[in-house]
PDB file of N, H, CA, C and O in Angstrom:
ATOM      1  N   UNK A   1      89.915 133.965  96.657  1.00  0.00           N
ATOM      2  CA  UNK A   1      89.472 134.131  98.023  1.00  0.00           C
ATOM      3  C   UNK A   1      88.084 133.531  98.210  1.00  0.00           C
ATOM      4  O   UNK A   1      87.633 132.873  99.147  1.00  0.00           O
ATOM      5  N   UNK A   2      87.617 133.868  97.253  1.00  0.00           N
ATOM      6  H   UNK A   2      87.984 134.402  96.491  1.00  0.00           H
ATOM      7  CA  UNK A   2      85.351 133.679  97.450  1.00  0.00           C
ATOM      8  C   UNK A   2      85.863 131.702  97.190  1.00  0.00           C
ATOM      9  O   UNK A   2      85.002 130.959  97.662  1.00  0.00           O
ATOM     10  N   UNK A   3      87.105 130.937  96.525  1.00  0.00           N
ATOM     11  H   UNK A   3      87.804 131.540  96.141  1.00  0.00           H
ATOM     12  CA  UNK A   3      87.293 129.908  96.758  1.00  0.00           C
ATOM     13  C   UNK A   3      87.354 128.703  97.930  1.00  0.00           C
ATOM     14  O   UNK A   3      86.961 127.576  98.229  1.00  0.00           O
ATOM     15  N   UNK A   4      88.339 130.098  98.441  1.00  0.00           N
ATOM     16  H   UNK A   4      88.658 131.014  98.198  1.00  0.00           H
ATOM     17  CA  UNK A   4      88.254 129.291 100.012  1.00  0.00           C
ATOM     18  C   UNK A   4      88.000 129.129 100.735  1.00  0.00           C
ATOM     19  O   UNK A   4      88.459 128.373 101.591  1.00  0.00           O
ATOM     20  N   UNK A   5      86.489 130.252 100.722  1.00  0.00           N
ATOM     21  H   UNK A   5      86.116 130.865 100.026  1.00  0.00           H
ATOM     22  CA  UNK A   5      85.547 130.429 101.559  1.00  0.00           C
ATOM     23  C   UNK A   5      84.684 128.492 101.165  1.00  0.00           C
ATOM     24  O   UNK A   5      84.702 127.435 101.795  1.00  0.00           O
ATOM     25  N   UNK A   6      84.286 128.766 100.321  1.00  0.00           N
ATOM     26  H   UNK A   6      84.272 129.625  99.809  1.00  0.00           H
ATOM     27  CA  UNK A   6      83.577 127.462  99.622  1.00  0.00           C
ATOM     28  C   UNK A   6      83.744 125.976  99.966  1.00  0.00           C
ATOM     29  O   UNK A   6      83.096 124.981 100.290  1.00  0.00           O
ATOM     30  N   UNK A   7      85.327 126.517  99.637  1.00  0.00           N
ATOM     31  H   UNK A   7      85.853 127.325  99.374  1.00  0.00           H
ATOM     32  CA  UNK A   7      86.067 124.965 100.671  1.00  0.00           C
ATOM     33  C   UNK A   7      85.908 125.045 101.647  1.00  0.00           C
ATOM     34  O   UNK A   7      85.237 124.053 101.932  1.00  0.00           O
ATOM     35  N   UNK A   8      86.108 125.741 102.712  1.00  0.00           N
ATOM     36  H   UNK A   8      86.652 126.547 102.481  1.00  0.00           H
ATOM     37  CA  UNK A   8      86.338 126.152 104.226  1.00  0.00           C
ATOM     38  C   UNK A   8      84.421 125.525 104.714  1.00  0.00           C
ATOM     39  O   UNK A   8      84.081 125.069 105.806  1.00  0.00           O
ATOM     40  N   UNK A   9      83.753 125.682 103.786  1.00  0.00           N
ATOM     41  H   UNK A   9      84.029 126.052 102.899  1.00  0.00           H
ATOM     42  CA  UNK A   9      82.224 125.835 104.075  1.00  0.00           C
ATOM     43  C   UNK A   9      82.091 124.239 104.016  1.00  0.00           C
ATOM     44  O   UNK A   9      81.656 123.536 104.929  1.00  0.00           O
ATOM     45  N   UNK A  10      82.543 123.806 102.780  1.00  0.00           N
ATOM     46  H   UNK A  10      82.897 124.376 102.038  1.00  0.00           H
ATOM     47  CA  UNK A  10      82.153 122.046 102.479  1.00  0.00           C
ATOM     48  C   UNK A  10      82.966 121.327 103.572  1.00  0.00           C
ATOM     49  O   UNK A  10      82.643 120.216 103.992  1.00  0.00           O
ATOM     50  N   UNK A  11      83.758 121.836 103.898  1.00  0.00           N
ATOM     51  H   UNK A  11      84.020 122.738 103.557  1.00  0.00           H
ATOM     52  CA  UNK A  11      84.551 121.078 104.838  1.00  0.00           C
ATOM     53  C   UNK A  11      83.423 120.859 106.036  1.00  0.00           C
ATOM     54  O   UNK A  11      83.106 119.699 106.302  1.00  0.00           O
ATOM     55  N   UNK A  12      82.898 121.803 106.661  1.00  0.00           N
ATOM     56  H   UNK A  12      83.155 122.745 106.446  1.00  0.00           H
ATOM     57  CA  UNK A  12      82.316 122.090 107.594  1.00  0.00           C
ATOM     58  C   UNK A  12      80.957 121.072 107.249  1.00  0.00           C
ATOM     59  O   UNK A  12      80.748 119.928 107.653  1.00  0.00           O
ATOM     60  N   UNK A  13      80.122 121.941 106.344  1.00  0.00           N
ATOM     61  H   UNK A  13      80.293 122.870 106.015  1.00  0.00           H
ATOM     62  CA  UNK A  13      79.162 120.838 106.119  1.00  0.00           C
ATOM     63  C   UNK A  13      79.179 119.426 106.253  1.00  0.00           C
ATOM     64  O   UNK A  13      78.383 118.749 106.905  1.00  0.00           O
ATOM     65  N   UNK A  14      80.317 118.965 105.470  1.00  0.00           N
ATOM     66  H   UNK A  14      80.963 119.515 104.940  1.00  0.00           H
ATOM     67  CA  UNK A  14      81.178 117.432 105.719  1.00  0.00           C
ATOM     68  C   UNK A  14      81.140 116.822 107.026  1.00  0.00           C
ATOM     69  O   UNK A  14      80.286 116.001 107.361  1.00  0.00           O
ATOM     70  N   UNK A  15      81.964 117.186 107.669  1.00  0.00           N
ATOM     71  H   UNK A  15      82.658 117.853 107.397  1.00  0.00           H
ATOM     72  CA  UNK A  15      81.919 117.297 109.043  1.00  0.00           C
ATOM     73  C   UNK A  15      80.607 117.419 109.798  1.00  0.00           C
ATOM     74  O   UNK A  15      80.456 116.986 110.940  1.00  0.00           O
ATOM     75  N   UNK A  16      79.833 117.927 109.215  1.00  0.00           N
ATOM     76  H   UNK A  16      79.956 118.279 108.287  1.00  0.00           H
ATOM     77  CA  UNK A  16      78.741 118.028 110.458  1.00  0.00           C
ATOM     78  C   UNK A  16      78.007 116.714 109.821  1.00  0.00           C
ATOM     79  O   UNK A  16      77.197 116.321 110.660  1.00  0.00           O
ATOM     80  N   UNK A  17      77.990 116.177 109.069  1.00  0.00           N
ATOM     81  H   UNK A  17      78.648 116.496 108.387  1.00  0.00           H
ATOM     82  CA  UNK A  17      77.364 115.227 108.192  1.00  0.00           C
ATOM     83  C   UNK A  17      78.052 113.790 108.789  1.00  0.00           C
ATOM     84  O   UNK A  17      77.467 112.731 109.018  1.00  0.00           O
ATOM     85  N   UNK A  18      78.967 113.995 108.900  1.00  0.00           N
ATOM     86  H   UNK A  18      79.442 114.855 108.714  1.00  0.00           H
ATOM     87  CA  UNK A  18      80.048 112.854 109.509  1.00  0.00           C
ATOM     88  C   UNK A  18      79.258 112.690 111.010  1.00  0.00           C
ATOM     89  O   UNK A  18      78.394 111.850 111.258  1.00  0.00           O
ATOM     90  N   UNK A  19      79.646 113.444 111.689  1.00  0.00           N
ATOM     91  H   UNK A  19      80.348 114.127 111.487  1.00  0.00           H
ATOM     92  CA  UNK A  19      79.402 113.706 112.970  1.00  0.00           C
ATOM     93  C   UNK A  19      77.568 113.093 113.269  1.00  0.00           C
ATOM     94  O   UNK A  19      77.239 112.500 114.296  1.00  0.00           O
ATOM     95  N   UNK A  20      76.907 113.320 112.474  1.00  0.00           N
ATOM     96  H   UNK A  20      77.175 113.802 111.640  1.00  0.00           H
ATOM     97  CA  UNK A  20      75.370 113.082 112.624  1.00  0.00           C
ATOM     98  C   UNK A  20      75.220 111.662 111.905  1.00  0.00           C
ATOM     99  O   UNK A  20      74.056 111.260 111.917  1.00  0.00           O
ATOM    100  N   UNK A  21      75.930 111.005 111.422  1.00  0.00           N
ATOM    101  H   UNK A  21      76.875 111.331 111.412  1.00  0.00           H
ATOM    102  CA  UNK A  21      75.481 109.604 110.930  1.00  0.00           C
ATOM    103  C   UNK A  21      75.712 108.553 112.006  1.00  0.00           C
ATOM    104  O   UNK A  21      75.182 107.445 112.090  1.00  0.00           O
ATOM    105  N   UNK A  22      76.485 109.040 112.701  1.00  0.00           N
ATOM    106  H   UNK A  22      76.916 109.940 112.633  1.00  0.00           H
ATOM    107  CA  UNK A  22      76.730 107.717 113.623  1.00  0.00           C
ATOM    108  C   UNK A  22      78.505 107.149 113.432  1.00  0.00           C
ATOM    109  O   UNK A  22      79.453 107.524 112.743  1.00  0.00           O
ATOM    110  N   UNK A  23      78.377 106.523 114.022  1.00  0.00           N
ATOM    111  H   UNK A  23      77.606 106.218 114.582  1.00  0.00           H
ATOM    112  CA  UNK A  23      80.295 105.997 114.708  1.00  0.00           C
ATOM    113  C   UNK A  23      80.600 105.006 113.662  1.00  0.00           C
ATOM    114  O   UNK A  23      81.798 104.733 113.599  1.00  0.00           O
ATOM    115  N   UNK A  24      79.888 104.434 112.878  1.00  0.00           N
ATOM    116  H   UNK A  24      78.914 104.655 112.929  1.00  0.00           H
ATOM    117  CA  UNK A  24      79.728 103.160 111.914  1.00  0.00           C
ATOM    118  C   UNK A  24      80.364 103.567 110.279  1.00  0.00           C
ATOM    119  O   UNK A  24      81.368 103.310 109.615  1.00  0.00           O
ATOM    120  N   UNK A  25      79.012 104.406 110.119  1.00  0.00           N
ATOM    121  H   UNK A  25      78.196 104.614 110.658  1.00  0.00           H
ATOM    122  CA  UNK A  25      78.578 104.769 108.712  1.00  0.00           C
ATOM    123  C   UNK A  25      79.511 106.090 108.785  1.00  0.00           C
ATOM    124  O   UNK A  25      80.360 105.929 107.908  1.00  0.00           O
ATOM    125  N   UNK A  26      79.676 107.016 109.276  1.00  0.00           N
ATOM    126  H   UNK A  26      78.986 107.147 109.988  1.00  0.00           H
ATOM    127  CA  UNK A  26      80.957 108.175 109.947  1.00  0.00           C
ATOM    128  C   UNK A  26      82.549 107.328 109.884  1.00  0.00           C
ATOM    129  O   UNK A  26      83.337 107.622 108.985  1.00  0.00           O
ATOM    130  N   UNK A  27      82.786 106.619 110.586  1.00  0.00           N
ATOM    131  H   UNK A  27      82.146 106.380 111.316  1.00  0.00           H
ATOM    132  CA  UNK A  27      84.140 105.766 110.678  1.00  0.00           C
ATOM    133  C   UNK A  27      84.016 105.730 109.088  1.00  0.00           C
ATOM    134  O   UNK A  27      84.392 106.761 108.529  1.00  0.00           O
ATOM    135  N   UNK A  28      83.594 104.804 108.357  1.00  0.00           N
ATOM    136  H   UNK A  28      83.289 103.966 108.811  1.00  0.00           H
ATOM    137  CA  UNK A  28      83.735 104.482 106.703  1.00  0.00           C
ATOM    138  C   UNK A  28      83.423 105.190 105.865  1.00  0.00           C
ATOM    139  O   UNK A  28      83.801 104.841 104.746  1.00  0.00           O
ATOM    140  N   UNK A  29      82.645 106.441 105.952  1.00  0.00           N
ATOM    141  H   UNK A  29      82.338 106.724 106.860  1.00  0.00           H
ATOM    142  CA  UNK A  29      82.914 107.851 105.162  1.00  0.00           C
ATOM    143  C   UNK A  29      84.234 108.255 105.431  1.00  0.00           C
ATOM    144  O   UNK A  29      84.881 108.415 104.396  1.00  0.00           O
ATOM    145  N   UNK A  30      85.083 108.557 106.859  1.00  0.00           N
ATOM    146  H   UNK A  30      84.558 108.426 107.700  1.00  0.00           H
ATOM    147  CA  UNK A  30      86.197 108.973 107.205  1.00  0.00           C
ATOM    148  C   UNK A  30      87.228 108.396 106.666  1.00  0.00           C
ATOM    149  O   UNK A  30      88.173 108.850 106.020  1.00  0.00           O
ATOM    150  N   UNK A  31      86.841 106.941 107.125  1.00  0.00           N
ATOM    151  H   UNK A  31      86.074 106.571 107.649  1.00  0.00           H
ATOM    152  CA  UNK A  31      88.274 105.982 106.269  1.00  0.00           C
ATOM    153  C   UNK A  31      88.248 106.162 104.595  1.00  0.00           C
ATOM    154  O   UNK A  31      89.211 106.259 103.835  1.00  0.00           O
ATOM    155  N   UNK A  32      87.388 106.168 104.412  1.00  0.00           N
ATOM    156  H   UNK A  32      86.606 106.089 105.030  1.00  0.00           H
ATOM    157  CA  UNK A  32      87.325 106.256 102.726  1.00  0.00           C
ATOM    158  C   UNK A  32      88.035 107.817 102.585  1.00  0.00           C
ATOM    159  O   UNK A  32      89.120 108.150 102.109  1.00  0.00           O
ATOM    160  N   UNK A  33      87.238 108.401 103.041  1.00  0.00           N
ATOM    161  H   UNK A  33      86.356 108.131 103.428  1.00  0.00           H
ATOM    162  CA  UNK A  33      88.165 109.943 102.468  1.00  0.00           C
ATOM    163  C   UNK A  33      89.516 109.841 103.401  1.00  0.00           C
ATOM    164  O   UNK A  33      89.572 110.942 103.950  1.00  0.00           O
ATOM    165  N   UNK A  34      90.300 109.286 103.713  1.00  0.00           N
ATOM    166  H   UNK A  34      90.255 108.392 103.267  1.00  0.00           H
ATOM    167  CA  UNK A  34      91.286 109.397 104.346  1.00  0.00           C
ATOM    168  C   UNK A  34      92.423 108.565 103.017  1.00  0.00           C
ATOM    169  O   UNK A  34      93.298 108.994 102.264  1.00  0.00           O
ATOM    170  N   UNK A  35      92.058 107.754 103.173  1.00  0.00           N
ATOM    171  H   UNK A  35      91.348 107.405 103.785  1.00  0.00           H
ATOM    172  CA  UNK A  35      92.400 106.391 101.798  1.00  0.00           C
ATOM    173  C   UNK A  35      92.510 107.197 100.879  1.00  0.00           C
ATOM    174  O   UNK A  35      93.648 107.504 100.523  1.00  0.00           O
ATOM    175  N   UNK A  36      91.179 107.870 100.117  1.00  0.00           N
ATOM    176  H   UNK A  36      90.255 107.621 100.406  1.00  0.00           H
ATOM    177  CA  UNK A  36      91.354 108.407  98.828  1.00  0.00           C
ATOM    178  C   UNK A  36      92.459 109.095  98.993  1.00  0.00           C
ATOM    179  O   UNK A  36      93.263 108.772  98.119  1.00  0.00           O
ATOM    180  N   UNK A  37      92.989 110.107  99.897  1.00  0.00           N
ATOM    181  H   UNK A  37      92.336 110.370 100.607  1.00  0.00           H
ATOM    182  CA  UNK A  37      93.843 111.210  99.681  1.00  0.00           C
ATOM    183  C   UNK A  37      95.336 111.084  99.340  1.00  0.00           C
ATOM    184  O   UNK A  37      96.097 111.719  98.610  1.00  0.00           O
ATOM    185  N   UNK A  38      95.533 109.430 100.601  1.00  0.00           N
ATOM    186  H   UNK A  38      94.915 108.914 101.195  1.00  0.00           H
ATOM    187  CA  UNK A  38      96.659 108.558 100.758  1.00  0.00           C
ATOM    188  C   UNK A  38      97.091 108.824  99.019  1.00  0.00           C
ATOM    189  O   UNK A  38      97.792 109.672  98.467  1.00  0.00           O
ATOM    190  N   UNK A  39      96.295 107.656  98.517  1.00  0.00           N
ATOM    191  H   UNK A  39      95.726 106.967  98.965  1.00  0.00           H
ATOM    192  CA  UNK A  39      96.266 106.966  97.164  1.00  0.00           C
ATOM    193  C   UNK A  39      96.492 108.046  96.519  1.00  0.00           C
ATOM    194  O   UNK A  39      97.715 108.122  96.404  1.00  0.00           O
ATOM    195  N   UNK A  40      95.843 109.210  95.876  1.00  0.00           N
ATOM    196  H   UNK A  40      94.849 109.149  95.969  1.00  0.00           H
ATOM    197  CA  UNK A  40      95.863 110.117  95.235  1.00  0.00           C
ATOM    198  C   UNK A  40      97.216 110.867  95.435  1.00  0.00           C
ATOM    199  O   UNK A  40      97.849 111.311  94.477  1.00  0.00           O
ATOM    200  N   UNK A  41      97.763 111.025  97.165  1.00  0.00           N
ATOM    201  H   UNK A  41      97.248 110.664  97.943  1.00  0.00           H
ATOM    202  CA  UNK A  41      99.012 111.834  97.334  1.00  0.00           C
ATOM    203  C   UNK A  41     100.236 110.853  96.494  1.00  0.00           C
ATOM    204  O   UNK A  41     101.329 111.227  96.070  1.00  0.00           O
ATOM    205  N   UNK A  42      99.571 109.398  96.433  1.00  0.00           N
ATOM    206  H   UNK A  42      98.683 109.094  96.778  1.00  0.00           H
ATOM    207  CA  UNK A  42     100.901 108.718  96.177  1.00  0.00           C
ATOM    208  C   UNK A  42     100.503 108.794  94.946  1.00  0.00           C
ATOM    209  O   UNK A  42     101.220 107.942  94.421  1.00  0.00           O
ATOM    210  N   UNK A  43      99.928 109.176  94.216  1.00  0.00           N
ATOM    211  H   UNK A  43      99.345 109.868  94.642  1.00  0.00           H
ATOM    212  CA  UNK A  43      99.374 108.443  92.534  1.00  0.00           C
ATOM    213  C   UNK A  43     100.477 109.905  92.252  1.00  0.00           C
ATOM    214  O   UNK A  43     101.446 109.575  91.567  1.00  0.00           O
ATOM    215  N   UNK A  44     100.482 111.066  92.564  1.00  0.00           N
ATOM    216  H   UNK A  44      99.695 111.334  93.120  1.00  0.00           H
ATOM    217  CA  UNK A  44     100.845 112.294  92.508  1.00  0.00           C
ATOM    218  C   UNK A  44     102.629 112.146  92.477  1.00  0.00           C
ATOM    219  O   UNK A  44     103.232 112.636  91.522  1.00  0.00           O
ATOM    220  N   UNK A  45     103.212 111.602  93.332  1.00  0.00           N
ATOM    221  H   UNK A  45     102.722 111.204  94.108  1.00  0.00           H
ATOM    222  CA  UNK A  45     104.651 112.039  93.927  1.00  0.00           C
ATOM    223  C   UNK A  45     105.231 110.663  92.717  1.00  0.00           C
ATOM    224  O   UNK A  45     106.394 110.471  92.360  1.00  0.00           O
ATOM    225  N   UNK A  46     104.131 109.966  92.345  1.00  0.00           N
ATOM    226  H   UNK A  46     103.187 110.122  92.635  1.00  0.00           H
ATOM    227  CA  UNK A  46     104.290 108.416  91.056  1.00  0.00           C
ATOM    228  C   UNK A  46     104.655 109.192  90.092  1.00  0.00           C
ATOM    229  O   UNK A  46     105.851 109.149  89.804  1.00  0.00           O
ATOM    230  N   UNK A  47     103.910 109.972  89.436  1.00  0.00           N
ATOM    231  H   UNK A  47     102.938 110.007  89.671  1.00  0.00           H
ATOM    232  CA  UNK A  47     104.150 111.093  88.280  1.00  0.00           C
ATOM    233  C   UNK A  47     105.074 112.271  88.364  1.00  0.00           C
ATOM    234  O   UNK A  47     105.601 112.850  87.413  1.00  0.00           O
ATOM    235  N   UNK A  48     105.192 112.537  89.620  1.00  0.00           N
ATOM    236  H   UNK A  48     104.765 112.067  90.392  1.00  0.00           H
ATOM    237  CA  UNK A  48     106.704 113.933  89.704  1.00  0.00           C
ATOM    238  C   UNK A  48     107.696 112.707  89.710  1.00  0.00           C
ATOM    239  O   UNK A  48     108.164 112.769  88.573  1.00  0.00           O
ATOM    240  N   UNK A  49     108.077 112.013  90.111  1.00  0.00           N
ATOM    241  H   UNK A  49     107.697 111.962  91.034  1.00  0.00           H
ATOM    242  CA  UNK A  49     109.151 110.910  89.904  1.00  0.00           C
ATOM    243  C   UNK A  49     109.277 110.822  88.336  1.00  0.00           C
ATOM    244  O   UNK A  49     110.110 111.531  87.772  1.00  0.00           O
ATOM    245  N   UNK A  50     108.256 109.744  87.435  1.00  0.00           N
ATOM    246  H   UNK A  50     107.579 109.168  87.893  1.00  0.00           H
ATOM    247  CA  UNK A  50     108.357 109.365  86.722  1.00  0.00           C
ATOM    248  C   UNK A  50     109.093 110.907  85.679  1.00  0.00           C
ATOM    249  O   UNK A  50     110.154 110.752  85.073  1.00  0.00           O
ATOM    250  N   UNK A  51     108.626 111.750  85.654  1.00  0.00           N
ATOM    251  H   UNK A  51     107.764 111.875  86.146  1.00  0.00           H
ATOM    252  CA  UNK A  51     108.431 112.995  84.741  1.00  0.00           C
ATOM    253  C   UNK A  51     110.110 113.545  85.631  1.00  0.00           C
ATOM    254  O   UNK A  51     110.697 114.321  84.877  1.00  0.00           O
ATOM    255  N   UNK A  52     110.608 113.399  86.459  1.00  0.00           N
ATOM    256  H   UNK A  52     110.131 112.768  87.071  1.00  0.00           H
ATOM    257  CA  UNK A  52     112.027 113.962  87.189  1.00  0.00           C
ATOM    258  C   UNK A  52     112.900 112.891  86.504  1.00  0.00           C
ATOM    259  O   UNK A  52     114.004 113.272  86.114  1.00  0.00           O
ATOM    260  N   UNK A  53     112.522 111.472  86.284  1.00  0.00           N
ATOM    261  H   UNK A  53     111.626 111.162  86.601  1.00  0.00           H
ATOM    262  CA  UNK A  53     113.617 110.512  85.818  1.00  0.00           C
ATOM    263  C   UNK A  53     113.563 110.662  84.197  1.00  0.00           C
ATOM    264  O   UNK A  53     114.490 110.130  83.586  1.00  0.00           O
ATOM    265  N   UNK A  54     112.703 111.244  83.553  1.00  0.00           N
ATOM    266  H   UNK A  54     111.950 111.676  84.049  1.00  0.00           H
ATOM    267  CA  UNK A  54     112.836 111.608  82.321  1.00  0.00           C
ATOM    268  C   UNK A  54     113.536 112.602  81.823  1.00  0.00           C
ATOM    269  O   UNK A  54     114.168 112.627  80.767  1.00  0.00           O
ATOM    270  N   UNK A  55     113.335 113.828  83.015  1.00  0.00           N
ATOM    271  H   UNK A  55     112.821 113.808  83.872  1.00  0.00           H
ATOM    272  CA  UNK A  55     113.845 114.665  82.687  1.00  0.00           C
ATOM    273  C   UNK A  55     115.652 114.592  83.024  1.00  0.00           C
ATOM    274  O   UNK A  55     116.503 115.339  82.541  1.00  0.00           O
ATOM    275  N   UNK A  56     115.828 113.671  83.808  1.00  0.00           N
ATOM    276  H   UNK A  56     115.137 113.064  84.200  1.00  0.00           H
ATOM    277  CA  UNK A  56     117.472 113.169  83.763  1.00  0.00           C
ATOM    278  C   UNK A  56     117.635 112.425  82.606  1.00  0.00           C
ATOM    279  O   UNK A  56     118.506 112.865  81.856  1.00  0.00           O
ATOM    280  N   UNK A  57     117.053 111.425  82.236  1.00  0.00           N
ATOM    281  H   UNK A  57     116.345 111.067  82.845  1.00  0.00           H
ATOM    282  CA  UNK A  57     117.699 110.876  81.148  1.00  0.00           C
ATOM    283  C   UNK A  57     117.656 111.749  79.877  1.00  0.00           C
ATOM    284  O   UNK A  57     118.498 111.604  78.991  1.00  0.00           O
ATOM    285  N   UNK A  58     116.727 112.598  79.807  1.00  0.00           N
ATOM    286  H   UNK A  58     116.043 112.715  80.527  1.00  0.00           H
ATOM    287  CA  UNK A  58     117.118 113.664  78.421  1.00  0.00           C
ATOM    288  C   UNK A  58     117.920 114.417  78.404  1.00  0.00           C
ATOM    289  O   UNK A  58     118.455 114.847  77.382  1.00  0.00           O
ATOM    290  N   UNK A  59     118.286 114.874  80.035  1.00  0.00           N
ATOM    291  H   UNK A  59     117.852 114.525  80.865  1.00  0.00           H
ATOM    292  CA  UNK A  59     119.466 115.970  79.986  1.00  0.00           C
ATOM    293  C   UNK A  59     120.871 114.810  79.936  1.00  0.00           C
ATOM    294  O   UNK A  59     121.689 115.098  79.062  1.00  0.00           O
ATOM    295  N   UNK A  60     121.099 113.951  80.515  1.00  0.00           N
ATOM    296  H   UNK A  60     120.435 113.717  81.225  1.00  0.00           H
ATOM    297  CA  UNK A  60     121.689 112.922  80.114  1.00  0.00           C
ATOM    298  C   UNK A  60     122.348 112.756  79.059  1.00  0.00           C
ATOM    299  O   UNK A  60     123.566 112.904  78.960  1.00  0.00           O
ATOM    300  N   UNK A  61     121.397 112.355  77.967  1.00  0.00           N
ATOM    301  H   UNK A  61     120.407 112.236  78.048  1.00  0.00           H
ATOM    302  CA  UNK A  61     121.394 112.274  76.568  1.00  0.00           C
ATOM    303  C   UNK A  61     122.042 113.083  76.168  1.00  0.00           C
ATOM    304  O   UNK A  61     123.102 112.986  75.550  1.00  0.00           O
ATOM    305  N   UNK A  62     121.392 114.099  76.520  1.00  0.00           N
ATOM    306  H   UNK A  62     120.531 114.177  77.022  1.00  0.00           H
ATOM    307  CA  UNK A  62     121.653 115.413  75.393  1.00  0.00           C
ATOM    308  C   UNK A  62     123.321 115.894  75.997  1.00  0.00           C
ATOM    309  O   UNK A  62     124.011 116.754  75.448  1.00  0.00           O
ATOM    310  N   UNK A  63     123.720 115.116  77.220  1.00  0.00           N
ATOM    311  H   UNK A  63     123.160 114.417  77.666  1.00  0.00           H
ATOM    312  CA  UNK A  63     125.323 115.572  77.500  1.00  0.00           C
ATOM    313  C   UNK A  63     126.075 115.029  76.571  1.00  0.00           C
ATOM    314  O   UNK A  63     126.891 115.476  75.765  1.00  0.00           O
ATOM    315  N   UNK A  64     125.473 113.517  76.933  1.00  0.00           N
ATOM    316  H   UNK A  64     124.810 113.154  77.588  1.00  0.00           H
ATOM    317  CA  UNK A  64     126.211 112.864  75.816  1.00  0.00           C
ATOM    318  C   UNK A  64     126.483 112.831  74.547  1.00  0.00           C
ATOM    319  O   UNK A  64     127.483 112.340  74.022  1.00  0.00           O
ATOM    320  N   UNK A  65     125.534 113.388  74.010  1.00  0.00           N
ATOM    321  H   UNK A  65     124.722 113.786  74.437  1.00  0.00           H
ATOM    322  CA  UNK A  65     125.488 114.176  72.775  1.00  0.00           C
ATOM    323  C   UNK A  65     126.943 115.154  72.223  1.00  0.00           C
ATOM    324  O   UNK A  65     127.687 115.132  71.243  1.00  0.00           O
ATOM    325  N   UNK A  66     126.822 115.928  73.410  1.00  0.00           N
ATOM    326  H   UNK A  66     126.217 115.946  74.206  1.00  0.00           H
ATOM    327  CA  UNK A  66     127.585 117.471  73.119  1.00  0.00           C
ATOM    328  C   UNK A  66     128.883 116.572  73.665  1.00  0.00           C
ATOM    329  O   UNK A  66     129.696 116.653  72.743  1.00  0.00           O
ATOM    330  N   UNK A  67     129.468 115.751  74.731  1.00  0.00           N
ATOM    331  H   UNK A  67     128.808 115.685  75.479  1.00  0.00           H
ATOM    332  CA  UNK A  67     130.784 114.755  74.449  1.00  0.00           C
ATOM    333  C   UNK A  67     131.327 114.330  73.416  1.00  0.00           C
ATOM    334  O   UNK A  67     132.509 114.509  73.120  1.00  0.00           O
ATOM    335  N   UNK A  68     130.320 113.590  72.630  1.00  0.00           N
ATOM    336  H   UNK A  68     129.360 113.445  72.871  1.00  0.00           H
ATOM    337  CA  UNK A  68     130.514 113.001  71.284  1.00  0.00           C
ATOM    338  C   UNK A  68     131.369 113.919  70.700  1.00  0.00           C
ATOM    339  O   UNK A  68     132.582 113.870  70.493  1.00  0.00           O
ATOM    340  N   UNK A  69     130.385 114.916  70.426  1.00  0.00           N
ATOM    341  H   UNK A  69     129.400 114.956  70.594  1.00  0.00           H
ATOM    342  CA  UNK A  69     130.570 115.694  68.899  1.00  0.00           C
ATOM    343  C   UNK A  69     131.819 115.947  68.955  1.00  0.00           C
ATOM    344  O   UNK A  69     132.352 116.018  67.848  1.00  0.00           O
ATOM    345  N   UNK A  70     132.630 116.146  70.037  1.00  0.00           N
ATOM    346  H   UNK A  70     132.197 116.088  70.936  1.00  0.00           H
ATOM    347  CA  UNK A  70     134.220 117.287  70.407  1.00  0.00           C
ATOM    348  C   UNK A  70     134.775 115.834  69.799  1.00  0.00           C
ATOM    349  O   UNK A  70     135.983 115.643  69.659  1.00  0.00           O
TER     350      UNK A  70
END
């Protein structure tokens, strides 16, 4: 809880920081943290993929396995 107070606070600070630089230097703080999140959400759903297609081909395997043996 005392976490999300913290976040809830930086956010704000952020924001007021944004808001007081100007439309320029504000726009390209914004775009940048907008970008990072993009990138990062996709770097994220890159690795549950990769780690979901592994986990098919081992269960996979391992069917094929237990086919064999009979």
């Amino acid at each position: 809880m005392c976490m999300l107070f913290f976040i809830i606070l930086a956010c704000m600070l952020l924001g007021w920081l944004i808001m007081m630089t100007g439309p320029l230097i504000g726009g390209i703080i914004t775009f940048g943290i907008v970008v990072g999140c993009l990138f990062r959400g996709l770097f994220l759903i890159s690795e549950i993929h990769k780690q979901i297609v592994k986990d098919e081909r081992e269960r996979d395997l391992d069917s094929d396995m237990d086919e064999r043996s009979f």
